[in-house]
C-alpha positions in Angstrom: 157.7 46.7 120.9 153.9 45.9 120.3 154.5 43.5 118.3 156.8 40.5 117.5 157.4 38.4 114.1 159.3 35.5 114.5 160.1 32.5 112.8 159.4 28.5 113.3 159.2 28.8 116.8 160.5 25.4 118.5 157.4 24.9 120.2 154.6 27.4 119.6 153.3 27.6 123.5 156.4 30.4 123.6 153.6 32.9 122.0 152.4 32.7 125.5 155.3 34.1 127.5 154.3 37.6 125.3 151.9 40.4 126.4 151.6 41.6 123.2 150.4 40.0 119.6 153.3 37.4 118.4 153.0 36.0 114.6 154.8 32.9 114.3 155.7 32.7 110.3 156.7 29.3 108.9 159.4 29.4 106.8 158.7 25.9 104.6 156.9 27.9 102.1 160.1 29.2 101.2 162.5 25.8 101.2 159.3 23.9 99.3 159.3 26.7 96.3 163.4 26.2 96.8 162.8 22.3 96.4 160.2 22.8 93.3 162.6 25.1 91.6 165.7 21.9 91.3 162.6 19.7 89.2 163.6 16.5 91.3 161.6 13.6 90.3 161.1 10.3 92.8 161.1 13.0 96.2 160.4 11.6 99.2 159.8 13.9 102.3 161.4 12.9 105.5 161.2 13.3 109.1 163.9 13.0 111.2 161.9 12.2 114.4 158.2 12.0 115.1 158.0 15.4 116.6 158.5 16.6 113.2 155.9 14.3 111.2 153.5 17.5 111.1 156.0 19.7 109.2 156.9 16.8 106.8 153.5 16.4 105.9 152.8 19.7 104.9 155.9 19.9 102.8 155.2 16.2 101.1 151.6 18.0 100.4 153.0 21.3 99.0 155.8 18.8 96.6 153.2 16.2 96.1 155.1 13.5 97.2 155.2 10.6 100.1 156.5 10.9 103.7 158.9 9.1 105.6 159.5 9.1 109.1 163.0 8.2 111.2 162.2 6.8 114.2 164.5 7.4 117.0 165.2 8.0 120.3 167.1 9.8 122.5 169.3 8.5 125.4 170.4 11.4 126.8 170.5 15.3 125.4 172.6 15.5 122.0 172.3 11.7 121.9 170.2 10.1 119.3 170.5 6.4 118.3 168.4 6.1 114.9 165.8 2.7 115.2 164.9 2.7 111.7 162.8 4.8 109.2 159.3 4.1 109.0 157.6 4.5 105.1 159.6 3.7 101.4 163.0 5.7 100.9 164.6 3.1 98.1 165.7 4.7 95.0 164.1 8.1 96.4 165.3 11.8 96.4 164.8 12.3 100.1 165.0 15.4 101.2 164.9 15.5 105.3 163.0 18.7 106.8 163.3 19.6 110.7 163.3 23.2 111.9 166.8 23.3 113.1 170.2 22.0 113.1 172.3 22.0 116.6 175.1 20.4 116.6 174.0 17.9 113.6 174.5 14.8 114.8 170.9 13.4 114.5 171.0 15.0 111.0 174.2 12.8 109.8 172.8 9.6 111.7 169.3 10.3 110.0 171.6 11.0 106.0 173.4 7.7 106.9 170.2 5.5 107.7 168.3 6.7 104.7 171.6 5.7 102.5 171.5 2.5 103.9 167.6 2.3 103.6 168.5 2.5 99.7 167.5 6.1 99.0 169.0 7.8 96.1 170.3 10.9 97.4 169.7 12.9 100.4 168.9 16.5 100.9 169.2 18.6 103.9 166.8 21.3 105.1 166.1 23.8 108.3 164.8 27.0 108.9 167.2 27.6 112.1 171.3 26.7 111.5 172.8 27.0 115.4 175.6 25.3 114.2 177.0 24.6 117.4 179.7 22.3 117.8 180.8 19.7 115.4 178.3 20.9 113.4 180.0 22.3 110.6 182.5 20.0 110.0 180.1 16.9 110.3 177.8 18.0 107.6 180.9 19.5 105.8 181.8 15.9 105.7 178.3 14.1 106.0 176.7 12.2 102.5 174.1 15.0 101.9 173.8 16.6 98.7 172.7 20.1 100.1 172.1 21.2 103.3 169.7 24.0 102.8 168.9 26.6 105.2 167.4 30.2 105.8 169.1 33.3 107.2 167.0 33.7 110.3 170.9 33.2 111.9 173.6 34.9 109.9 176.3 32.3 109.7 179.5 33.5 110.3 181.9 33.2 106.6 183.8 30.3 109.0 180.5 28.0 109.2 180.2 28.3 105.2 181.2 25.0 103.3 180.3 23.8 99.8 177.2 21.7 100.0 175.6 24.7 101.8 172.8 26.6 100.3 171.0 29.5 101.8 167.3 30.9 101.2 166.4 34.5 102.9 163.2 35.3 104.6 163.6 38.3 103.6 160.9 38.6 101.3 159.0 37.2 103.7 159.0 39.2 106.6 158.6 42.4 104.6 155.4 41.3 103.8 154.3 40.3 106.7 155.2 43.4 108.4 153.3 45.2 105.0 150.5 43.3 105.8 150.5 43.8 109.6 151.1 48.2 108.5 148.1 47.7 106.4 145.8 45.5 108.4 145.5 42.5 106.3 145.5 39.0 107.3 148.9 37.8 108.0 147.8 34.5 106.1 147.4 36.2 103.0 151.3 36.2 103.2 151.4 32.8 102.4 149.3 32.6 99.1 152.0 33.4 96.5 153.3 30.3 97.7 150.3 28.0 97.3 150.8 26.7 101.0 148.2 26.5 103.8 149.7 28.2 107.3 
């Protein structure tokens, strides 16, 4: 290989652990135009954590909209306990953005505290579904309208349930991999979409 594509990389100093060129494509360009597409009116962008305030801003920019933060903490690994959300959620179509979902429970805490908060209806959204664990079955189960994902993992037909909606990268990639054959600006991917990298 002399070169690598990947997406949403959990934190972006792994492009240093490569030798060779890595481009780190964002895959929010593709869940915001998903977002746009359903016309939802009173949306509300939400963070699940503060780590991920960066990402919800860009998407509350590309849909126009106000962010909201959930601020928690976490105890121990796979343990979050939700403190409370900081910005306006009541009577909001909130849709919560992070870049993956483990084993979901910060996800169905984060659904659950926005409900409570007064917020309309809840939407789901990562780039990355692990899906480990209890996953499944808790957002199977969990208050969410949607839980909305991209196909960087291929879900097994098991890890499939109702509320689940998923949006390829396809596209994607095979232009940035044009655009990389043709020695254009990787960024220039991105302008369809109206979205800043």
């Amino acid at each position: 290989a002399d070169r690598l594509i990947t997406f949403d990389l959990h934190a972006p100093q792994i492009q240093g652990f490569f030798n060779i060129p890595v481009d780190d494509m964002q895959a929010l360009p593709l869940i915001c135009n998903y977002f746009k597409n359903k016309n939802l009116d009173d949306i509300c962008v939400v963070s699940p954590d503060h780590g991920g305030a960066t990402r919800a801003r860009k998407m509350a920019v590309a849909l126009d909209c106000p962010v909201a933060i959930i601020d928690k903490r976490r105890p121990k690994p796979n343990v979050a306990e939700i403190m409370g959300v900081l910005g306006d959620v009541e009577g909001k179509n909130c849709v919560m953005i992070d870049d993956m979902i483990d084993t979901g429970g910060t996800i169905v805490a984060g659904i659950d505290m926005l409900l409570e908060k007064g917020a309309k209806n809840v939407f789901v959204a990562c780039t990355h579904p692990v899906f480990s664990g209890p996953a499944v079955e808790r957002l199977k189960n969990c208050s969410a309208k949607e839980v909305v994902v991209t196909d960087t993992i291929i879900l097994p037909k098991e890890k499939h349930f109702d509320k689940l909606k998923v949006v390829s990268v396809a596209s994607l990639l095979a232009k940035t991999i044009e655009s990389i054959e043709n020695n254009l600006p990787v960024s220039d991917v991105f302008q369809e979409f109206d979205f800043e990298k």
